[in-house]
N, C-alpha and C positions, 0 to 999 in steps of 0.2 A: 278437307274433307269436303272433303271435299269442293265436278266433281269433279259446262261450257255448252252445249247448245241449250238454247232458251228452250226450256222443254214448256217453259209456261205459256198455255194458248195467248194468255192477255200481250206477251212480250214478241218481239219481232219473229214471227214463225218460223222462216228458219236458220234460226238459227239456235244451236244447240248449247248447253252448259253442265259441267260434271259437277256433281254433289248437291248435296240439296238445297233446294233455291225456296223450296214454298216459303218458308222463310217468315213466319211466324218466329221470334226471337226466342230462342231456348232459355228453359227457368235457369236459374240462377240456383248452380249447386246439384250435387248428384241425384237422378232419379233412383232413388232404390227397389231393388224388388226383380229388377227385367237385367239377368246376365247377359252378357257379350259386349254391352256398351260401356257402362261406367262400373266402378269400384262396387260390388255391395255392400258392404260395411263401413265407409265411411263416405261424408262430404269431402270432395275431393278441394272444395273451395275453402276448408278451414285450415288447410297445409300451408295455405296461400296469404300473400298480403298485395292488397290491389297499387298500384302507381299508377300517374299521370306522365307522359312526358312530354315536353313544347314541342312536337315534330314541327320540321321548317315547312312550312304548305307547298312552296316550291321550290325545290333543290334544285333545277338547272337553268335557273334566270336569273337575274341582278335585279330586274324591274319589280315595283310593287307588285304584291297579287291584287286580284278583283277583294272587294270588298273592304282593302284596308289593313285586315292583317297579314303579318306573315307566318304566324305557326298557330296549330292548333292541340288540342289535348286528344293526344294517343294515348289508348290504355291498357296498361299490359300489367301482366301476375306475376309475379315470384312466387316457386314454391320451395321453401327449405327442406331439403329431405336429409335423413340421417346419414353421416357419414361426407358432408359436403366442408371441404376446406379450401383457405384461401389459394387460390391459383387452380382449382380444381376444373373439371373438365363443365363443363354449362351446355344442355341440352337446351337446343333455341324451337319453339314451336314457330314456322313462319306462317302467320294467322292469314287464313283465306278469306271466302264470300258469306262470312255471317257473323254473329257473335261471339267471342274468340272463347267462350264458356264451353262453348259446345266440343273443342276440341278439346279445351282442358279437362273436360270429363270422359273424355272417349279415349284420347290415345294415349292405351295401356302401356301399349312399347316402352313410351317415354317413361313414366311411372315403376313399371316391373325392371327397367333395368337401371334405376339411378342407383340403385344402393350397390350394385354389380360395379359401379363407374366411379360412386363415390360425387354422384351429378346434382348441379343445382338445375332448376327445372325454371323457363321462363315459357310463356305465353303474350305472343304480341297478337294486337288485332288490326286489320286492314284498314286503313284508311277507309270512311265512308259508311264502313260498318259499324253492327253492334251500336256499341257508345261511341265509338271514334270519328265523330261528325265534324267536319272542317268549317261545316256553314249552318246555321239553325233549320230548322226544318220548314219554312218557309221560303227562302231563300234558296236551300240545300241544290237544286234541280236548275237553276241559272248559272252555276259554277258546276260545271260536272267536270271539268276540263283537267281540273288537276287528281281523278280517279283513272291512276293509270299501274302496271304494276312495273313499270321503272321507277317511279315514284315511292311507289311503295317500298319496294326494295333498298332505297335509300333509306326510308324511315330506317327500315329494318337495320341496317348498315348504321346509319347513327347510334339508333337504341344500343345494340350490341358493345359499341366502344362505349358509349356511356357508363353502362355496366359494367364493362371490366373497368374501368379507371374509379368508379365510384365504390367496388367492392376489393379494390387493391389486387387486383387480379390480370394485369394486364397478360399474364402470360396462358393464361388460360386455355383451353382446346374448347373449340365450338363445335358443336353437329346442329344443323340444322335436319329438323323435320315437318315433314307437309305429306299433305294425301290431296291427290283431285288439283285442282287450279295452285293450291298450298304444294302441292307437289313440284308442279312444273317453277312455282316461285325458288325453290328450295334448291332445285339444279342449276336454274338460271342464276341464285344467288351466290354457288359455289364456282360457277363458272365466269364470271363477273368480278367478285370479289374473293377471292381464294383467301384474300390474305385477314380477311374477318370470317369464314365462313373454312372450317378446316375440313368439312365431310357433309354431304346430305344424305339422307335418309327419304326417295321421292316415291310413293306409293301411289301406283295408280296415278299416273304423272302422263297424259298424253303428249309431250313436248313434240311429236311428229303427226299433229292433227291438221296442220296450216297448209294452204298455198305455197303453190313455188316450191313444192320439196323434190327432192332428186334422189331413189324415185317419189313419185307422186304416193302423197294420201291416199291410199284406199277410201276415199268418202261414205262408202256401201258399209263398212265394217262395224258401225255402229251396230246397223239393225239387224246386220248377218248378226252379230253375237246375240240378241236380245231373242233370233228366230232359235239360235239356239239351243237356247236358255229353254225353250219354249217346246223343245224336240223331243224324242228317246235319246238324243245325245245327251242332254242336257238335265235329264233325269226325270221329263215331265212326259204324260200321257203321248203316246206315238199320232195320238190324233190330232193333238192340240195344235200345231203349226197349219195344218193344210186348214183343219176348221177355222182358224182365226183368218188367214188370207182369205179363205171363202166370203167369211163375213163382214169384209169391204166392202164386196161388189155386189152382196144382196142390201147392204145399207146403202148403198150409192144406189143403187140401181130402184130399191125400193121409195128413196126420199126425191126421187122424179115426179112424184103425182102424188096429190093431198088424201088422197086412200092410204099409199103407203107410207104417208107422214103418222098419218094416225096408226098405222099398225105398228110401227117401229117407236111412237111414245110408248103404244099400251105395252108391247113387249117388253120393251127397255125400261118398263117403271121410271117416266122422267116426270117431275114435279108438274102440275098444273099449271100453265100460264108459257113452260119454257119455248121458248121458240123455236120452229119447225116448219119452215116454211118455203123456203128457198134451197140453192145449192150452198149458200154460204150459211146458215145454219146447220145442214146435214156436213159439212166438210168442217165445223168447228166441232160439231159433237164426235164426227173418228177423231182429229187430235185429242181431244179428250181423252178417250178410250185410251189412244196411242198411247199417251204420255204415261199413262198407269203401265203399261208393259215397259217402258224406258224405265220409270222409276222402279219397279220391282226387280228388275235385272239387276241396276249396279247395287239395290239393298238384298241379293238373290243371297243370303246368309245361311249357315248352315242350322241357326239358332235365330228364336225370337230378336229384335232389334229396333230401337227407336232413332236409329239414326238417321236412316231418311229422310222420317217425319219431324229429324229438329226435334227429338225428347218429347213431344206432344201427342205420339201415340204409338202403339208396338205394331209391327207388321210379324206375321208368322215366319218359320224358320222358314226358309225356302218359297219365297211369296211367288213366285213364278210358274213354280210344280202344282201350290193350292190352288194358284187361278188357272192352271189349266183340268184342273180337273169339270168348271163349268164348261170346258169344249172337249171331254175326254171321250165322250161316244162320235164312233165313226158315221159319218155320213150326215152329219147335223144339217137340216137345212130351216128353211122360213123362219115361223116366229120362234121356235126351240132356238135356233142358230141364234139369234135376236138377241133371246134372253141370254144365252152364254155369255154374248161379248159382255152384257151388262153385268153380269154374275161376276165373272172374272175379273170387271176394272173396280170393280165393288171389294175386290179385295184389298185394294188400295185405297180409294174415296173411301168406301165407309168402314176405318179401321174398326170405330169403336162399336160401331153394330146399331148405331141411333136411328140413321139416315130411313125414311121411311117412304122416300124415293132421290131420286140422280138428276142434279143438275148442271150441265157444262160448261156452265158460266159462275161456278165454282171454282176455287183450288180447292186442294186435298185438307185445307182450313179455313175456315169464316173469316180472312182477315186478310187485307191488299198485304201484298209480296213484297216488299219492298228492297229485299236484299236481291230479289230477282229480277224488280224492274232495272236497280242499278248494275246487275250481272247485264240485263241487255245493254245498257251501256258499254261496255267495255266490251260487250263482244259485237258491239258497232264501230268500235274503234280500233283496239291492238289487239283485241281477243279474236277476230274474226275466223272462222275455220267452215269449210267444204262440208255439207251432209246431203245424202240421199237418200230417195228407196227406190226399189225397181220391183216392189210385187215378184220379183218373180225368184232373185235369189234372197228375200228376204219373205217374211209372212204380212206387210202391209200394202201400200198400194204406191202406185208410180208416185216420187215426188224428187223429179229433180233437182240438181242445185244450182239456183238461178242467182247468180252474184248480182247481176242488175238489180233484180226485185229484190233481192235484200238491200242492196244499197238505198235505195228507192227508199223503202221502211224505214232505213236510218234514217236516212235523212226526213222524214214526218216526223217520228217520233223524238227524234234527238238533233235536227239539225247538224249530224255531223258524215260520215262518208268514211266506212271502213277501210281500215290501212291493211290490206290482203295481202301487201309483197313485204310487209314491214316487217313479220314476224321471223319469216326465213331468212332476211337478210341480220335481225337484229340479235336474236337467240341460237345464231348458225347453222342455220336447218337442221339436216343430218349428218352433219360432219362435227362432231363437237369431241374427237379425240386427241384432241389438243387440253382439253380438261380431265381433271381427275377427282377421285376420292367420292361417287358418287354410287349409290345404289338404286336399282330403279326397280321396282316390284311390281307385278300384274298379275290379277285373276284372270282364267279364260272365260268366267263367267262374268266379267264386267265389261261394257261395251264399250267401255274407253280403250279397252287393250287394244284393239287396232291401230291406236294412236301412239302408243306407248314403246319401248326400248322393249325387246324382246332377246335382243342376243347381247351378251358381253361387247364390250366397245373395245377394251383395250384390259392393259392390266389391274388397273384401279377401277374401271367403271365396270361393273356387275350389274346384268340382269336374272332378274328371280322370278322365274315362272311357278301358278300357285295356281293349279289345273282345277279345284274346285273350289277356287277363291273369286268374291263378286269385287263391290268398291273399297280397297285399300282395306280388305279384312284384317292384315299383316298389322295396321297399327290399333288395333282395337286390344283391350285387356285377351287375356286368355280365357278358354272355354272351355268346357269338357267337352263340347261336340265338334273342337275345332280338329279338321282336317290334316291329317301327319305333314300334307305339303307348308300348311303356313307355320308349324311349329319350325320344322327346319329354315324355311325361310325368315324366322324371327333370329334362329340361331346362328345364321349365315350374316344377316346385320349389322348383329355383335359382335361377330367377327370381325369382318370390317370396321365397325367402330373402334375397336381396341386398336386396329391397325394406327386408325389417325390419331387416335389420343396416342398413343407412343413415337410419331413420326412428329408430332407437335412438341414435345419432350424433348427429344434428341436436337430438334431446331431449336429450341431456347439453350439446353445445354450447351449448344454448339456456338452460339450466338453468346455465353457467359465466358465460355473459351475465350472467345477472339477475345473480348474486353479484357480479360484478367492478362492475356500475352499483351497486348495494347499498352496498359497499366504498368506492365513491367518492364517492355522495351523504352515507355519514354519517363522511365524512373530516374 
């Protein structure tokens, strides 16, 4: 969950990243009270018992690692659910870019359908993240080298045999599940290793967001979804798109001269002291703004949700449609138009209503990102992917996508030099129907869908279209306000999942065969 471009101003700009990075580390155990995220009736963390396991630090070398050791403590959950027996089928969560809690309280799917499968439930966490720290936290940032998700993916690939051989289960049927970056792990993982990994579950999965694809990434597709989002298409005020592109070009054009530096704090209610002064102040404060329309899109839910915000606070049911209601009269200009933009990103910064003015040298919480500085990592090295805007088929302002100057970035910030042709050549671009037993799920209200599997591949890889569904809505618990398309799409899933747990069956059965004729021809 999620969700890939660093949406965080502090992080290499552009470059993009899905799911949410603010990345304050989520409590520990269900938030109750707020439906569509977690369980409300119970802690979903008391079903669970936590492990450690040695992951190898690095799986494709002989040489010592830096520092001396070679495995670290990965941490991952068992949860026992009723009706789970030996050899039984094991829903694998493949943990993404945060603390692997957050998933375990969010994704319903797995939960609502163990007892349907008779499924034991695991939760693994990524490398890097969360608790899962390979180097102390002083150290952590001079070893960044082994935060890669082929790596990771081995973790994942050990852990799993681990587990079946330690619960006597080796014949078990796996599904893996992910949303967002955990998505794209989760197809790459079945397609890689088939033979640990019997079916994915990939929500909200842009695996066709990179370089070098044939055809090319749409890179515009982002922001097109988010103007969307933001249209009468999309279910928000018919003014709100034109007014929001307006109000670039009256913040740019007003943050030219120190008059209209001061009219654009008083308007925009920005804190005392924030800085305002230059072109590179006024070009930090629209990202800002921006990034509040990014995140509200993929959190564009049909119900209240704290997913976004990492458990830490609710955004309204549909936070896209309530922030455009600040630009919903036609013709908004000067400081009215001002105050909109700020009204609107205010739906986002200041969820909880404190904030008693806006500063852009903020995140969306009082505390360094850290799951987001290390997302800019990896999206300076194997995560890299193409984003745009062009003002003019989207609602923000020209920003090409300059691969040099992101490189450039990388290499300040990280000394290292994004691998752009690695992804297409290493996860198969778009040619991946030589794999099977995958599902891939998108809302058209999430702006990763441009990146994402949109049509059926072949006969086992299924795509689900979920026309008023934002980021990976598909694995969240059930709702009452949940849209008929994501219930079918939940039930389309299951379908397929029973396919692989029965094709998993028939290969062991068949595989007991052979050994019992074996047995008896050389008796």
């Amino acid at each position: 969950m999620g969700c890939f471009m660093t949406l965080l101003v502090v992080a290499v700009a552009a470059l993009l990243v899905p799911g949410p990075v603010m990345s304050i580390r989520p409590p520990l155990g269900a938030v109750k009270g707020v439906p569509g995220l977690h369980s409300n009736d119970r802690d979903l963390l008391s079903k669970c018992n936590r492990h450690w396991f040695h992951a190898r630090l690095d799986h494709y070398s002989a040489a010592k690692p830096d520092g001396g050791h070679t495995t670290f403590k990965q941490r991952y959950f068992v949860c026992d659910t009723v009706g789970w027996k030996k050899g039984g089928p094991i829903f694998f969560y493949v943990g993404n870019e945060a603390d692997v809690t957050l998933y375990l309280n969010a994704t319903g799917l797995m939960w609502e359908s163990a007892a349907e499968f008779g499924a034991l439930l695991m939760f693994a966490e990524h490398r890097y993240y969360g608790e899962s720290k390979p180097f102390a936290e002083k150290d952590i940032r001079d070893h960044m080298q082994y935060l890669t998700a082929e790596q990771a993916l081995a973790d994942y690939a050990d852990l799993i045999t681990f587990l079946k051989h330690d619960r006597n289960s080796t014949d078990s049927a796996v599904i893996g599940f992910g949303g967002s970056y955990g998505g794209m792990l989760a197809s790459w993982f079945r397609m890689k290793s088939p033979n640990v990994l019997d079916g994915a579950i990939a929500s909200s999965a842009p695996i066709w967001s990179f370089y070098d694809l044939d055809p090319p990434y749409n890179d515009k597709s982002f922001a097109q979804v988010v103007t969307r989002d933001a249209s009468e298409a999309g279910g928000s005020a018919p003014a709100c798109a034109d007014n929001l592109r307006k109000g670039w070009a009256s913040l740019f054009a007003l943050g030219k001269h120190s008059g209209g530096q001061k009219t654009i704090a008083s308007a925009m209610n920005l804190c005392h002291g924030v800085p305002l002064k230059n072109d590179s102040h006024v070009t930090a404060l629209a990202q800002w703004l921006q990034e509040a329309w990014d995140y509200m899109a993929m959190g564009n839910f049909p119900y209240e949700s704290l997913y976004i915000l990492n458990g830490l606070g609710v955004l309204p049911a549909y936070p896209v449609r309530v922030a455009c209601e600040a630009l919903a009269e036609e013709g908004l200009q000067g400081r009215a138009l001002l105050a909109g933009l700020a009204q609107a990103a205010s739906v986002f910064y200041n969820y909880s209503g404190q904030l008693d003015c806006l500063d852009y040298r903020k995140g969306v919480n009082n505390a360094t990102s850290e799951d987001g500085e290390f997302w800019s990592y990896q999206s300076c090295t194997g995560q890299a992917m193409p984003f745009s805007r062009d003002g003019v088929d989207d609602a923000f302002w020209e920003q090409p996508n300059d691969a040099k100057q992101n490189s450039k970035d990388c290499r300040q910030q990280w000394n290292v030099t994004p691998q752009i042709h690695w992804p297409a050549i290493h996860w198969l671009g778009r040619d991946i129907s030589s794999a099977s037993n995958m599902v891939f799920a998108n809302g058209l209200l999430d702006p990763w869908s441009g990146g994402g599997v949109l049509e059926d591949v072949n006969e086992s890889i299924k795509a689900i279209i979920i026309p008023e569904g934002a980021h990976h809505l598909d694995l969240f618990f059930s709702h009452p306000k949940d849209p008929e398309s994501v219930k079918v799409a939940r039930d389309q899933q299951r379908s397929e999942m029973h396919k692989w747990v029965a094709q998993k069956a028939q290969r062991v059965a068949a595989k007991a065969a052979k050994s019992a004729l074996r047995a008896v021809t050389t008796a």
